[in-house]
C-alpha positions in Angstrom: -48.8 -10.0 22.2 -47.0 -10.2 18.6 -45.5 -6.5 18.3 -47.5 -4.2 15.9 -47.1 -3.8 12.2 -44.9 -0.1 13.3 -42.5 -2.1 15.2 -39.8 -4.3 13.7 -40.3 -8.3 14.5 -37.6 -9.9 16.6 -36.4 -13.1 15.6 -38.0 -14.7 18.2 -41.0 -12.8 18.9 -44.2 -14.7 19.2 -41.9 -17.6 17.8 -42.5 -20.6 20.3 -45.7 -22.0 20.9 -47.0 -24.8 23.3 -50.1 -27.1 24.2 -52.1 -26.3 26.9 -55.7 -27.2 28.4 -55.4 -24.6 30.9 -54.8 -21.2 29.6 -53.9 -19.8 32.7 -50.8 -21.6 32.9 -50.0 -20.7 29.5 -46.3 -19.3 28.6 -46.6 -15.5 28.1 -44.0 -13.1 27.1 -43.0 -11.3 24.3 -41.2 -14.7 22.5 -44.4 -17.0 23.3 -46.9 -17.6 20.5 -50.5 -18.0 20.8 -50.9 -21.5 23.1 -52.4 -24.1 21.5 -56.2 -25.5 23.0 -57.6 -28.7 21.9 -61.1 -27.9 20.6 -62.8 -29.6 23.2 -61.7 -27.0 25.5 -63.5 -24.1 23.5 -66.9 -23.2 25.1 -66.7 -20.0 25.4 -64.1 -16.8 24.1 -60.9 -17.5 25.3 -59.7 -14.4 27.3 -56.4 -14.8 25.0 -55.5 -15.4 21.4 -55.2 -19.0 21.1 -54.6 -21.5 18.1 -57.5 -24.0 18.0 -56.7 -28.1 17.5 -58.8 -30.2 15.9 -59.8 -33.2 16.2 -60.3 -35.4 12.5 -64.1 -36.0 13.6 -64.7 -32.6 15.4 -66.2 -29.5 13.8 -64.5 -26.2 14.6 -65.6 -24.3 17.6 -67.0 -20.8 16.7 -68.2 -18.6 19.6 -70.3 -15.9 18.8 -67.9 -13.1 17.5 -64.9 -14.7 17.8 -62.1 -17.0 16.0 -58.8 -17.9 16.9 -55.4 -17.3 15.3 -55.6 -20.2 13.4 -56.8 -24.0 13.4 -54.6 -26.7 13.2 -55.3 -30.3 12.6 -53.2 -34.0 12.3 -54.1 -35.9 9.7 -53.0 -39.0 7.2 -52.4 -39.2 3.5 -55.4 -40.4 2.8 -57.2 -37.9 4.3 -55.3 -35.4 2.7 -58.1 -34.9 -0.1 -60.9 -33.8 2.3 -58.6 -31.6 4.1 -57.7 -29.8 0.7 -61.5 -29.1 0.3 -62.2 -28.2 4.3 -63.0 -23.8 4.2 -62.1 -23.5 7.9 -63.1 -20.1 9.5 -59.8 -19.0 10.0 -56.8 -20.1 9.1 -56.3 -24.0 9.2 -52.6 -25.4 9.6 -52.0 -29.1 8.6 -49.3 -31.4 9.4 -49.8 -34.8 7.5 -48.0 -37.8 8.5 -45.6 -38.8 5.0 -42.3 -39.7 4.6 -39.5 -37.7 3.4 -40.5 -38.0 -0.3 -43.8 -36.8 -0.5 -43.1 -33.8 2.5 -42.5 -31.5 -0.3 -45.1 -32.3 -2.7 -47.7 -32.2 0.0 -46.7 -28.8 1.3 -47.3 -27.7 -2.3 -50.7 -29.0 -2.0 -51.7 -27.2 1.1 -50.0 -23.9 0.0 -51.9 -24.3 -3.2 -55.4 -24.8 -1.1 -54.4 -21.6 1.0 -53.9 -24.1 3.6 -50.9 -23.4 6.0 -48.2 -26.4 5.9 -47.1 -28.0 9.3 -43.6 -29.2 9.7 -43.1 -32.5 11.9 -40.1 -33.4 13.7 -38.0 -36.7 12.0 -37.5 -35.5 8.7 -34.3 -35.3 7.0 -32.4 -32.5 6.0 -32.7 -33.0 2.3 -36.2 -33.8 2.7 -36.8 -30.4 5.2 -35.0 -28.3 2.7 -37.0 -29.3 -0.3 -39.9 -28.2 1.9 -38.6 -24.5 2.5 -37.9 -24.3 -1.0 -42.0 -24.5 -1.6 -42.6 -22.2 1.2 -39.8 -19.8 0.3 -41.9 -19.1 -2.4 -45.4 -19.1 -1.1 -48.1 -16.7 0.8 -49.3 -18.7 3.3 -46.1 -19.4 5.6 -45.6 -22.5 7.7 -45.5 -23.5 11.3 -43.3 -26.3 12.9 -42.6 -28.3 16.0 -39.0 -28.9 17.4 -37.8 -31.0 20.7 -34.6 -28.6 21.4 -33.4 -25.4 21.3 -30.9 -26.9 18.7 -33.8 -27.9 16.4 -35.5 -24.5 16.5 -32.4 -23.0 15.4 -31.8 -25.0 12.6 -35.6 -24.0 11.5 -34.6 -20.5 11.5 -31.3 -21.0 9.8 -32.7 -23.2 7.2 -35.6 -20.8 6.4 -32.8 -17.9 6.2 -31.2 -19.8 3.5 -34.4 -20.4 1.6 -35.3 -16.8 1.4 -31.6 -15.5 0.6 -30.7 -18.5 -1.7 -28.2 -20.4 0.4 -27.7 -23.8 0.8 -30.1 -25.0 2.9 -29.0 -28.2 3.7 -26.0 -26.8 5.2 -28.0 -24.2 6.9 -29.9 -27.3 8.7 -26.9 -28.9 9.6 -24.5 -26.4 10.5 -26.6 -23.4 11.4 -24.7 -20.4 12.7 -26.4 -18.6 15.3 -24.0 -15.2 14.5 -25.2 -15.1 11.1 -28.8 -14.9 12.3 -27.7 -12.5 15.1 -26.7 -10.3 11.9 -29.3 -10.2 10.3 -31.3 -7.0 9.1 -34.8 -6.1 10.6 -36.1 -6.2 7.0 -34.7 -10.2 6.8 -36.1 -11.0 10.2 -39.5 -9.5 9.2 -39.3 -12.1 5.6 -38.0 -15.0 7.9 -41.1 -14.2 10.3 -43.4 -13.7 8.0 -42.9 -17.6 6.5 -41.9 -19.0 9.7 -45.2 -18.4 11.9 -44.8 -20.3 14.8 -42.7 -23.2 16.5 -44.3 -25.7 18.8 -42.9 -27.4 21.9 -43.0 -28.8 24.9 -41.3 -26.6 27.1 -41.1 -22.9 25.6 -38.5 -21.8 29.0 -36.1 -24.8 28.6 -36.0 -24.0 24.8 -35.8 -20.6 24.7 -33.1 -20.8 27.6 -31.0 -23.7 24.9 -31.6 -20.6 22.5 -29.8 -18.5 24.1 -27.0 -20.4 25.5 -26.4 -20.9 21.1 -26.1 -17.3 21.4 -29.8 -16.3 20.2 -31.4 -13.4 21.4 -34.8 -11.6 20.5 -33.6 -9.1 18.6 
């Protein structure tokens, strides 16, 4: 469970999230995130928080009394448009497939719809920094996914820099793992509140990778 709003957020709590169809061999422990359940798999309340995918075609599932963390949903740049409009009953996070010029401008879009902007893997550093610089200064936060512990710190580092005014792009590609060790609860708690929630494949191996960089949840 995330800790509550008297306790100060680690760095890393609730921080990496992964896919699963069955919830029981979910990932818990205080740096996992809420798993992530394709929408097919919703027929009843979950016994856990969990984030809801959707599929383009599927409507989203609503037990009685219930709703999840948040939605989240693939989709191309042409459907972009109908996502904008889509009033999902709880949150809805979006990653759109576009290249590296249009990653900003469509993040701006989605913040703008109070829609919460995904962050793929493959995009440059210039291209990644341009898109903290629109959350750094938005409400609605973003999630990501990484393949490596490596990538995951270089999400936090980078959205460090965007918040304090650093230089991002060195933040991406050199990211110090010290400097984010040093960090005041009262920066952790900015970083987490625009960087929800990291997605991969194997939360153990990463979160091991993070600490071997000398990451810890503090």
């Amino acid at each position: 469970m995330p800790p509550s709003r008297e306790e100060p957020r680690g760095l890393l709590d609730a921080l990496l999230s992964t896919r699963h169809t069955d919830l029981a061999l979910a990932a818990s422990g205080p740096e996992s995130a809420a798993p992530i359940v394709p929408a097919s798999e919703i027929a009843e309340v979950p016994g856990r928080d969990v984030v809801v995918e959707l599929d383009a075609s599927a409507e989203a599932p609503s037990p009685a009394g219930w709703r999840p963390v948040r939605y989240q949903l693939d989709c191309a740049r042409g459907d972009l448009d109908d996502v904008l409009a889509f009033t999902a009953p709880a949150p809805l996070a979006v990653y759109v497939q576009v290249d590296d010029p249009a990653l900003a401008d469509t993040a701006r879009a989605l913040t703008e719809a109070g829609h919460i902007p995904g962050l793929p893997t493959g995009h440059t550093p210039g291209a990644v920094a341009d898109f903290l610089a629109v959350l750094a200064h938005a409400d609605t936060g973003f999630v990501a996914r990484a393949q490596t512990a490596s990538d995951v710190l270089a999400l936090l580092s980078g959205t460090a820099a965007a918040l304090s005014g650093s230089d991002v792009r060195d933040a991406l590609t050199a990211p110090d793992a010290d400097r984010l060790g040093r960090l005041i609860p009262e920066a952790i708690g900015a970083l987490r509140e625009i960087l929800l929630a990291v997605e991969v494949d194997d939360t153990d191996a990463v979160l091991g990778g993070l600490r071997e960089l000398g990451l810890t949840s503090r």
